[in-house]
MOPAC internal coordinates of N, CA, C and O (Angstrom, degrees):
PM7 1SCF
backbone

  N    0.0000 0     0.00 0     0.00 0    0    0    0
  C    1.4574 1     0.00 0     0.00 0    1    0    0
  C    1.5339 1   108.49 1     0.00 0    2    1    0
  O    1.2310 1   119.40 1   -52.98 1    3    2    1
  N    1.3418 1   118.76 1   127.02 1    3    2    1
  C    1.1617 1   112.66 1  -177.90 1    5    3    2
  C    2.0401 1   107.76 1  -101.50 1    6    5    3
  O    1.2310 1   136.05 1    -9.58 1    7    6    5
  N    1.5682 1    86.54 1   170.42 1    7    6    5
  C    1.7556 1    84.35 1  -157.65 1    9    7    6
  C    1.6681 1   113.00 1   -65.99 1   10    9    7
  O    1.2310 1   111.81 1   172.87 1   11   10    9
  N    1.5348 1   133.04 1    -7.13 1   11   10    9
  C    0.9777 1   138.43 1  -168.61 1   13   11   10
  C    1.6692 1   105.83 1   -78.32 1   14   13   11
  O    1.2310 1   125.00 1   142.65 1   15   14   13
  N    1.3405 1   108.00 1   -37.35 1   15   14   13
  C    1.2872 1   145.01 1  -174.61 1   17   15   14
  C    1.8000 1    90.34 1   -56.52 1   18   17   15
  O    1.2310 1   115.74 1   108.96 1   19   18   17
  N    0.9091 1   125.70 1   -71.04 1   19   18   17
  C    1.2060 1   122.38 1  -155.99 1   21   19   18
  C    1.9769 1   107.11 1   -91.37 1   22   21   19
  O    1.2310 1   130.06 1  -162.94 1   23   22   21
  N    1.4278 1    98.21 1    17.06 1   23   22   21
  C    1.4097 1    94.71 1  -174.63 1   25   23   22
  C    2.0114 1    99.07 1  -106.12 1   26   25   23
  O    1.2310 1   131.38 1   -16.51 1   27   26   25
  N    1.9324 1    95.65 1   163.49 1   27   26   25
  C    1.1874 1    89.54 1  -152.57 1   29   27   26
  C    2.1012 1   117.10 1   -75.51 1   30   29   27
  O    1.2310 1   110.64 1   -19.14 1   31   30   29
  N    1.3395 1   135.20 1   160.86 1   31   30   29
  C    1.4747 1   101.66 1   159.18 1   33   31   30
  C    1.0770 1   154.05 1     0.61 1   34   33   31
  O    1.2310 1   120.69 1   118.06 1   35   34   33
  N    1.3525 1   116.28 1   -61.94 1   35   34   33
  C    1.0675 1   156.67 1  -132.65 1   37   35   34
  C    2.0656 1    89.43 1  -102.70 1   38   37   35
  O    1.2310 1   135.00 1   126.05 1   39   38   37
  N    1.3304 1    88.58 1   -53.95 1   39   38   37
  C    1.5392 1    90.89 1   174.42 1   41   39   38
  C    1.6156 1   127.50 1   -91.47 1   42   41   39
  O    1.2310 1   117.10 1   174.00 1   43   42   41
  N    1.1472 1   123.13 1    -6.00 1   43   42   41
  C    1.2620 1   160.19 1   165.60 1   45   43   42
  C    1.2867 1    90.11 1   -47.43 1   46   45   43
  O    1.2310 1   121.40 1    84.37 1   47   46   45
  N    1.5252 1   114.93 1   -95.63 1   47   46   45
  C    1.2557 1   137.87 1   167.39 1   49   47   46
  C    1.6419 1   114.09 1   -13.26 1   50   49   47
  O    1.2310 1   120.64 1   121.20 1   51   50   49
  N    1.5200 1   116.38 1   -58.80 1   51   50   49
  C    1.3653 1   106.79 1   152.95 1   53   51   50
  C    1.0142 1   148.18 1   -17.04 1   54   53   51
  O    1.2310 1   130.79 1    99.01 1   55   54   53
  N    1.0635 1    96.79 1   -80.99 1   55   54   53
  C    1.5491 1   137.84 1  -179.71 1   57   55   54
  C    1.6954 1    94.20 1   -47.73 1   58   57   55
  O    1.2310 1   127.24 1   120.37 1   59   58   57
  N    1.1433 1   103.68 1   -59.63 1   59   58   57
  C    1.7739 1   100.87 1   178.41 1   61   59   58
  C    1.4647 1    99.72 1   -54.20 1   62   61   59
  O    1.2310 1   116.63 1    93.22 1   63   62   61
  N    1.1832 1   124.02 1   -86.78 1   63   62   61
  C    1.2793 1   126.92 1  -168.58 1   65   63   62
  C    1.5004 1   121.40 1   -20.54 1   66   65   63
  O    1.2310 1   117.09 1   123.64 1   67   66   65
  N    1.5375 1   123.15 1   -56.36 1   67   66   65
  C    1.8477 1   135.83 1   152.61 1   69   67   66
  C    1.1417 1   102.86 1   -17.79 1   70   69   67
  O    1.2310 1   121.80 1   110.98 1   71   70   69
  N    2.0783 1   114.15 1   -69.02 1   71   70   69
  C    1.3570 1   114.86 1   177.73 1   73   71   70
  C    1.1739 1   121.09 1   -34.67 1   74   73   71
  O    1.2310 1   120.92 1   104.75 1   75   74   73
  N    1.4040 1   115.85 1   -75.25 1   75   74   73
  C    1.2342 1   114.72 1  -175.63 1   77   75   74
  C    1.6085 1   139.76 1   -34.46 1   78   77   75
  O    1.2310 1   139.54 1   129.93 1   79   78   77
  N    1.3496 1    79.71 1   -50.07 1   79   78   77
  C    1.8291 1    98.34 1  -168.26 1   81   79   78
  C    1.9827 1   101.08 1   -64.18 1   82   81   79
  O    1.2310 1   122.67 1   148.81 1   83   82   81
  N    1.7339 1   112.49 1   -31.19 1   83   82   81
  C    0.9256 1   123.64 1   177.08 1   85   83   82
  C    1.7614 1   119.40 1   -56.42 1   86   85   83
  O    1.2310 1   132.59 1   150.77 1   87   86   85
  N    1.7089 1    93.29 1   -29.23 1   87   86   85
  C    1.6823 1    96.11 1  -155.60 1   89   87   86
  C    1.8954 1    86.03 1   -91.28 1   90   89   87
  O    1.2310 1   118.05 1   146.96 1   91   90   89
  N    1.3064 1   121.31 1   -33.04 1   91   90   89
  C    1.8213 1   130.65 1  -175.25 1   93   91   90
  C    1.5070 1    82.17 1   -68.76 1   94   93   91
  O    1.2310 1   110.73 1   143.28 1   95   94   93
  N    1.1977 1   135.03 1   -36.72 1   95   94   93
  C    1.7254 1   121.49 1  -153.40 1   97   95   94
  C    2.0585 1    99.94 1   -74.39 1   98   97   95
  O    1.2310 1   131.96 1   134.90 1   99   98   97
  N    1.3345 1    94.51 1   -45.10 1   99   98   97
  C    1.5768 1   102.79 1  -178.62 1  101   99   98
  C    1.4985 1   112.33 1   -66.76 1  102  101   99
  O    1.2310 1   127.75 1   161.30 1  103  102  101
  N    1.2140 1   102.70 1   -18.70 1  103  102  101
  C    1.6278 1   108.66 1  -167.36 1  105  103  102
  C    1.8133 1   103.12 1   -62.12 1  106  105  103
  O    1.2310 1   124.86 1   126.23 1  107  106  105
  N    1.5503 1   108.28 1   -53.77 1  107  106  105
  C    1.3320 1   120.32 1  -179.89 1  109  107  106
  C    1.5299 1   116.02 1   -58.72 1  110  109  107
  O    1.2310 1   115.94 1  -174.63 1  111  110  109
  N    1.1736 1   125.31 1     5.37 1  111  110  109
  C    1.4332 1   116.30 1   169.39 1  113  111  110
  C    1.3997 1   116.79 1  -102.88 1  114  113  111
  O    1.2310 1   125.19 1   178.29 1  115  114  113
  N    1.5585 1   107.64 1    -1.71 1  115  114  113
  C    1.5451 1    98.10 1  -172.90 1  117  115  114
  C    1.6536 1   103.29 1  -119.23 1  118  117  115
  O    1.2310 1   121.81 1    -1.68 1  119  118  117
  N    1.3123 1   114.15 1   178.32 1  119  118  117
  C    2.1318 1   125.82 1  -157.89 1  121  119  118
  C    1.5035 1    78.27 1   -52.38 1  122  121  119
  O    1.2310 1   133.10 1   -22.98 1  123  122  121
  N    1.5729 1    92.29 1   157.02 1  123  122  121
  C    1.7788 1   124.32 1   169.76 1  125  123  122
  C    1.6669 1    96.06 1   -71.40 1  126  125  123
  O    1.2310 1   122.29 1   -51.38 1  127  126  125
  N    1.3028 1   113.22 1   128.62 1  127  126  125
  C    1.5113 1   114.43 1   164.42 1  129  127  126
  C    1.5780 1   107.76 1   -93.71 1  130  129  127
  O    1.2310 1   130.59 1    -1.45 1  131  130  129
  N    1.5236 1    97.17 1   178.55 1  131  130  129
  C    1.2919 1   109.78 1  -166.81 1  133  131  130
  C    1.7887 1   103.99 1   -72.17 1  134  133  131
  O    1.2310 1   131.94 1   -19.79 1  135  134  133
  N    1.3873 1    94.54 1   160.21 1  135  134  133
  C    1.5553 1    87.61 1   174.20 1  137  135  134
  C    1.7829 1    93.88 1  -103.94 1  138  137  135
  O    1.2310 1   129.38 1    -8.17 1  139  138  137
  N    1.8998 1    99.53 1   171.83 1  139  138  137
  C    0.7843 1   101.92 1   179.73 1  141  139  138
  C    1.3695 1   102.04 1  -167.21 1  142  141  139
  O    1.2310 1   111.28 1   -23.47 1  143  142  141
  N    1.6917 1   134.03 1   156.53 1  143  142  141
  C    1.6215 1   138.16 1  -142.53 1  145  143  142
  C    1.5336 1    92.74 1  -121.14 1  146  145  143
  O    1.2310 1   117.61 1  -149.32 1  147  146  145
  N    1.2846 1   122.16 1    30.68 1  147  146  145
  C    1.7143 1   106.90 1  -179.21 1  149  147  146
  C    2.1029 1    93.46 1   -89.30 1  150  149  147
  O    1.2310 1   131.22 1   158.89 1  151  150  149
  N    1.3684 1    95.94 1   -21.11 1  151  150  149
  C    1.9505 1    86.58 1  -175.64 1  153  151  150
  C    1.0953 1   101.72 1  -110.54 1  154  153  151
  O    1.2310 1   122.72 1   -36.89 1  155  154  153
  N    1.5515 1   112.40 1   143.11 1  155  154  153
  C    1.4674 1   115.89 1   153.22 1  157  155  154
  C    1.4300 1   127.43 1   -96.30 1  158  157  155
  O    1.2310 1   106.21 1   -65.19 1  159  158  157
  N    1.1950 1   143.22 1   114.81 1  159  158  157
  C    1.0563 1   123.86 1  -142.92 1  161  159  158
  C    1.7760 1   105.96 1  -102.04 1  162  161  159
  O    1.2310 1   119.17 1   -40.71 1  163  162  161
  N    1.3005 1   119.18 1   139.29 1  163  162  161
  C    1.6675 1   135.62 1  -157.90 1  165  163  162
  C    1.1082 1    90.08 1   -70.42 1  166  165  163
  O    1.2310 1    94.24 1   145.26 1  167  166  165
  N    1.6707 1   162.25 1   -34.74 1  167  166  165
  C    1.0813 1   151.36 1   158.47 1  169  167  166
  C    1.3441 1   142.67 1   -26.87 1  170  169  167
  O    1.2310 1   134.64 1   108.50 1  171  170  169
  N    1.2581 1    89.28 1   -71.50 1  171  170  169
  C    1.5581 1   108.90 1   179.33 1  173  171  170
  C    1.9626 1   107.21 1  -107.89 1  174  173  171
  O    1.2310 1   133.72 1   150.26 1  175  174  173
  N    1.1251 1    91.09 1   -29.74 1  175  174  173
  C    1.6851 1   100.46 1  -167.98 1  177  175  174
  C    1.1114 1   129.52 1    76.41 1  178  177  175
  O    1.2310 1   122.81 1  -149.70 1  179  178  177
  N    1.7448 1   112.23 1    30.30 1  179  178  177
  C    1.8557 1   118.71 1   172.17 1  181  179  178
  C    1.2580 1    95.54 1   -93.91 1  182  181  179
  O    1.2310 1   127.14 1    -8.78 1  183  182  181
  N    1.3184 1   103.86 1   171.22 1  183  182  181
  C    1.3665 1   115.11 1   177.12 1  185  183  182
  C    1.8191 1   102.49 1  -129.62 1  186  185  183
  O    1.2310 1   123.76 1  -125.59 1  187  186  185
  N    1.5102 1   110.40 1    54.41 1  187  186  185
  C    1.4964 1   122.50 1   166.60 1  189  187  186
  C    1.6904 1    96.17 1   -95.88 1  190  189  187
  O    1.2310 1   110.73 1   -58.22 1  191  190  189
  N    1.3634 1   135.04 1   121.78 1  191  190  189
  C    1.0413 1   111.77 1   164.45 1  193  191  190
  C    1.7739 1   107.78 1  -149.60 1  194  193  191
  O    1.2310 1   112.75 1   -23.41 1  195  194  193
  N    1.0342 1   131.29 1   156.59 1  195  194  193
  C    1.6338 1   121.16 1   161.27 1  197  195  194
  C    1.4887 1    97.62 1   -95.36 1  198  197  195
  O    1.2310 1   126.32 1     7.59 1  199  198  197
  N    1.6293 1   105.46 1  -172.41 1  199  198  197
  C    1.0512 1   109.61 1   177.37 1  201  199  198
  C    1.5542 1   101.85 1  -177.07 1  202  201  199
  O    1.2310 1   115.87 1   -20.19 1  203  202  201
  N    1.4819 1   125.45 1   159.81 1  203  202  201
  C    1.6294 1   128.45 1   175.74 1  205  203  202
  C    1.1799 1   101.83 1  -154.26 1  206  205  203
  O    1.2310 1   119.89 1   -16.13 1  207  206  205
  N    1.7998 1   117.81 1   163.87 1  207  206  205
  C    1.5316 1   123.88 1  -163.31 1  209  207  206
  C    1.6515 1    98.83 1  -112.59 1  210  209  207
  O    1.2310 1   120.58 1   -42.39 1  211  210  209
  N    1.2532 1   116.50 1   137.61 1  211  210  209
  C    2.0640 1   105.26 1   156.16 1  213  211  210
  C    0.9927 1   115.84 1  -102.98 1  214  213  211
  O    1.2310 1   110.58 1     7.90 1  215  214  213
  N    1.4902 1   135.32 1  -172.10 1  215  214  213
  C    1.3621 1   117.55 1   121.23 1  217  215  214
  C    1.5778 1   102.23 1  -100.42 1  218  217  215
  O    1.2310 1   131.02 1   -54.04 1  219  218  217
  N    1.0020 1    96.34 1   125.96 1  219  218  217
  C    2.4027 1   112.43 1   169.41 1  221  219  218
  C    1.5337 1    94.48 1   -83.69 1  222  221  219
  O    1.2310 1   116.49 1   139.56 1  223  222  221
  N    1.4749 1   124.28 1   -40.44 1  223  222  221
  C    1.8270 1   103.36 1  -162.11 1  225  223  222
  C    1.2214 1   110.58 1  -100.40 1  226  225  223
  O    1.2310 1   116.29 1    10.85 1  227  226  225
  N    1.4381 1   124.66 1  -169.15 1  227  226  225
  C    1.0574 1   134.67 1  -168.13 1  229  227  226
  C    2.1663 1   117.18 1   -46.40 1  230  229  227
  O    1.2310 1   112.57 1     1.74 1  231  230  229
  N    0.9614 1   131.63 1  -178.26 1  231  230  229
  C    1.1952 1   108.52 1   155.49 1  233  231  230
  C    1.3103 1   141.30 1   -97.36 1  234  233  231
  O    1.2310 1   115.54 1   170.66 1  235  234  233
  N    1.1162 1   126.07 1    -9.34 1  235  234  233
  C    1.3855 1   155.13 1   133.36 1  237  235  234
  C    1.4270 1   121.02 1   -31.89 1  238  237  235
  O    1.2310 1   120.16 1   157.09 1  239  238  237
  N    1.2813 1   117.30 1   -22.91 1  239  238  237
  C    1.6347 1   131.36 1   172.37 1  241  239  238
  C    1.7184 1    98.51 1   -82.49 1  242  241  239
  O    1.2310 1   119.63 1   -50.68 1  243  242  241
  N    1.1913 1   118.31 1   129.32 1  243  242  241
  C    1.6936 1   114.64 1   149.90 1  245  243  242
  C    1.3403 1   129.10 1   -67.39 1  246  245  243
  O    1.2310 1   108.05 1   139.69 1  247  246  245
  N    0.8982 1   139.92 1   -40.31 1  247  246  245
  C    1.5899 1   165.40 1  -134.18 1  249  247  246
  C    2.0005 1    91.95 1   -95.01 1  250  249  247
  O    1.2310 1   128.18 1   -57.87 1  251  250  249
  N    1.0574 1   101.85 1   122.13 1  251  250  249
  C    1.5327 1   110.74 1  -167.97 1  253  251  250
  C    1.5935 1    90.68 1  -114.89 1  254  253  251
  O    1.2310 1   124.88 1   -12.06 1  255  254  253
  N    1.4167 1   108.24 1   167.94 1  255  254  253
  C    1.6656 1   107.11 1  -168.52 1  257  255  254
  C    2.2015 1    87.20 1  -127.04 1  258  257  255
  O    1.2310 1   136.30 1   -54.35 1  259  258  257
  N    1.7031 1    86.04 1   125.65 1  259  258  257
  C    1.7111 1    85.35 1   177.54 1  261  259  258
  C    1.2697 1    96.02 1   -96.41 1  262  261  259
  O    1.2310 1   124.39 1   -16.73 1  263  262  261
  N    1.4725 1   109.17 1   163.27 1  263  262  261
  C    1.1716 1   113.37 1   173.46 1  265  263  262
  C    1.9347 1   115.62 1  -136.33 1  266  265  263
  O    1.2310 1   127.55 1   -57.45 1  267  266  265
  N    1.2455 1   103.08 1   122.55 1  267  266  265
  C    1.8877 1    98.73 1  -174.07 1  269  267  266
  C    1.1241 1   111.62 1  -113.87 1  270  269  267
  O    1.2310 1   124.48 1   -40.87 1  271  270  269
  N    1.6998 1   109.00 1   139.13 1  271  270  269
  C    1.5746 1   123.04 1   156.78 1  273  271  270
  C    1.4219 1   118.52 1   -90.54 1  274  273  271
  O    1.2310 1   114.38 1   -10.86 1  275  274  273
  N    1.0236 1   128.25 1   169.14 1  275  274  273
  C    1.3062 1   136.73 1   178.09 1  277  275  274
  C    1.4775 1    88.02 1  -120.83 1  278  277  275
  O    1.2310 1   128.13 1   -36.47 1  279  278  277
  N    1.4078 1   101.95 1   143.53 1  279  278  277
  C    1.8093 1   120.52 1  -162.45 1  281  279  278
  C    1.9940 1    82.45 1  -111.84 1  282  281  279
  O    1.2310 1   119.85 1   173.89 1  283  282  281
  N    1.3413 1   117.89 1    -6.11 1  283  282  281
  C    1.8348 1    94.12 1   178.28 1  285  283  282
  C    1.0025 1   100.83 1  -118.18 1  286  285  283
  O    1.2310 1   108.90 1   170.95 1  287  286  285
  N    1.1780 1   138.38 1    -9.05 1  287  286  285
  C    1.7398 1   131.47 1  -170.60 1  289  287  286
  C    1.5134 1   115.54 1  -145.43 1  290  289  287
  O    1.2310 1   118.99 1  -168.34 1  291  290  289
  N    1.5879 1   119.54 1    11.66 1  291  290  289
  C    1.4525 1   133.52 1   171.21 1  293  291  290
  C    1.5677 1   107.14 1    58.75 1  294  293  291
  O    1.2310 1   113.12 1  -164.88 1  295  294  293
  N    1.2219 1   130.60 1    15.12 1  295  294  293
  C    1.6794 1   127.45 1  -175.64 1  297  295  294
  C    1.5980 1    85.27 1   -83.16 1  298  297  295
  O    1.2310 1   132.96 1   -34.70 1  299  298  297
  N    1.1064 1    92.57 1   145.30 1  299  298  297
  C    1.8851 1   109.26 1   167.17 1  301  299  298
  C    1.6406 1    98.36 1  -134.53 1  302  301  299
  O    1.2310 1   128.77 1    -1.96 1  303  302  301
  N    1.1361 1   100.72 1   178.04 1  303  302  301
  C    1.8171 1   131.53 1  -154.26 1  305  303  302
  C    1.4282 1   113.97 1  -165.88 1  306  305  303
  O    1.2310 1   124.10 1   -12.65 1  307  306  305
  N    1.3414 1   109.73 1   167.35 1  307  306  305
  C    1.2358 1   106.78 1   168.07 1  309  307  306
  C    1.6363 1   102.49 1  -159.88 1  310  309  307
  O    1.2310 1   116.55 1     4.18 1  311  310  309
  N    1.4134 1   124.16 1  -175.82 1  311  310  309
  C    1.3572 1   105.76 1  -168.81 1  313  311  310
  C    2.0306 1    88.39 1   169.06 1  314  313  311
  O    1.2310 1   127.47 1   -59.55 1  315  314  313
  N    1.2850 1   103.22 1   120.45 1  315  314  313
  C    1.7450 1   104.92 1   176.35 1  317  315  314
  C    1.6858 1   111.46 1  -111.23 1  318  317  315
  O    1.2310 1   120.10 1   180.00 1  319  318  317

């Protein structure tokens, strides 16, 4: 059992959140990608956005997790 495993919701949830902000933080150091109109983004409501695929789960899972910025108002998202 690893120690994340036994920690509560509440901190779980954390722990994701760190992730995240960690994986958007790296994002900004590398070339501007293309934009593109498949998202609208809940913020502002343009549909300028980039976007890239991972896999977050196991490897045995197919299902890759995208992740989008909005190129006019910097809100990002994500969604698998």
């Amino acid at each position: 059992m690893r120690i994340e495993d036994m920690a509560s919701d509440e901190r779980k949830k954390e722990i994701e959140n760190i992730r995240m902000k960690a994986l958007f933080k790296c994002e900004h150091g590398q070339k501007r990608k293309a934009t593109i109109d498949q998202f609208v983004c809940g913020k502002c409501g343009k549909s300028e956005c980039t976007y890239y695929q991972m896999q977050t789960r196991s490897a045995d899972e197919p299902a890759m997790t995208t992740y989008v910025t909005c190129v006019s108002c910097n809100h990002h998202w994500k969604f698998c």
